[in-house]
C-alpha positions in Angstrom: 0.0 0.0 0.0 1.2 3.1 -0.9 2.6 5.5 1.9 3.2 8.7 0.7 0.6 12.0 0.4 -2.9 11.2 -0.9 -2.7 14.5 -3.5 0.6 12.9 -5.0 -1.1 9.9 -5.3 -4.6 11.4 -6.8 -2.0 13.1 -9.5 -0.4 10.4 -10.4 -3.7 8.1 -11.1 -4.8 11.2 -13.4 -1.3 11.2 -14.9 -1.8 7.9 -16.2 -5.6 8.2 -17.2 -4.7 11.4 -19.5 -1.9 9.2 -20.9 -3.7 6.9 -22.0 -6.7 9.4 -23.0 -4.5 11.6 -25.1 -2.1 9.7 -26.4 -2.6 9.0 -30.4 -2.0 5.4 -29.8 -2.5 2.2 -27.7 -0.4 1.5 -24.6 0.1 -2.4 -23.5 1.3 -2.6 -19.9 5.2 -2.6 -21.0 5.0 0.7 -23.3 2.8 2.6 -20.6 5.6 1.4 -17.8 8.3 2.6 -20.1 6.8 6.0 -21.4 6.1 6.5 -18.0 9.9 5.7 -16.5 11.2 7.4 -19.4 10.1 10.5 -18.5 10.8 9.8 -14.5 6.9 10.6 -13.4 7.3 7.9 -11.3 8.5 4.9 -10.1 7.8 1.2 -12.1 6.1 -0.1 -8.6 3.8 3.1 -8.4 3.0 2.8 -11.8 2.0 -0.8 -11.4 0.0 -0.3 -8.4 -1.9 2.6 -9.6 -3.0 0.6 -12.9 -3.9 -2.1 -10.8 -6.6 0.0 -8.4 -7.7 1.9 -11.9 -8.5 -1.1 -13.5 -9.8 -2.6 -10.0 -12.2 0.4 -9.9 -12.9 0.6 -13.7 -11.3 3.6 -14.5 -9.6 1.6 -17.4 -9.8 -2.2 -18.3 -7.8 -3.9 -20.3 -8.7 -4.5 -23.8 -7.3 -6.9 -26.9 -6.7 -4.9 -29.7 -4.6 -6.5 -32.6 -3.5 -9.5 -30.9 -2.5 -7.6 -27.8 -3.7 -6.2 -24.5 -3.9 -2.2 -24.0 -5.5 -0.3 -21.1 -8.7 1.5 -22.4 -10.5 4.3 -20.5 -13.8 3.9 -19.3 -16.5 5.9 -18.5 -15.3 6.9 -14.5 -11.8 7.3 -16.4 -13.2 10.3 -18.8 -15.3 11.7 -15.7 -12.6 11.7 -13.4 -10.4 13.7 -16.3 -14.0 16.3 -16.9 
């Protein structure tokens, strides 16, 4: 469980849902870890816990598109970003 403040955490979940909202492409777990770490937002296990409780509380699911599994935003995921 994470820690830290519960603002940094808030920002962080929005972080990733207006990556994956605004990006002009598909993430899989792997390319949404590494854009992520690339960029130092945060830390890998952050990243994977806070996907974990978005898709846990269907902010995103995962999807298969082309033979592969991307995160998708979902309804509380676009109200969350309104």
């Amino acid at each position: 469980m994470y820690l830290g403040n519960t603002e940094e955490l808030a920002q962080n979940k929005l972080l990733l849902l207006y990556i994956i909202k605004f990006s002009n492409r598909t993430f899989t777990n792997n390319e949404l870890t590494e854009f992520v770490l690339e960029r130092n937002y945060m830390n890998y296990f952050f990243i994977q816990q806070y996907l974990s409780e978005l898709v846990d509380s269907h902010f995103i699911e995962k999807t298969n598109t082309d033979s592969k599994e991307v995160y998708k935003l979902l309804e509380k995921g676009e109200i969350a970003l309104s």
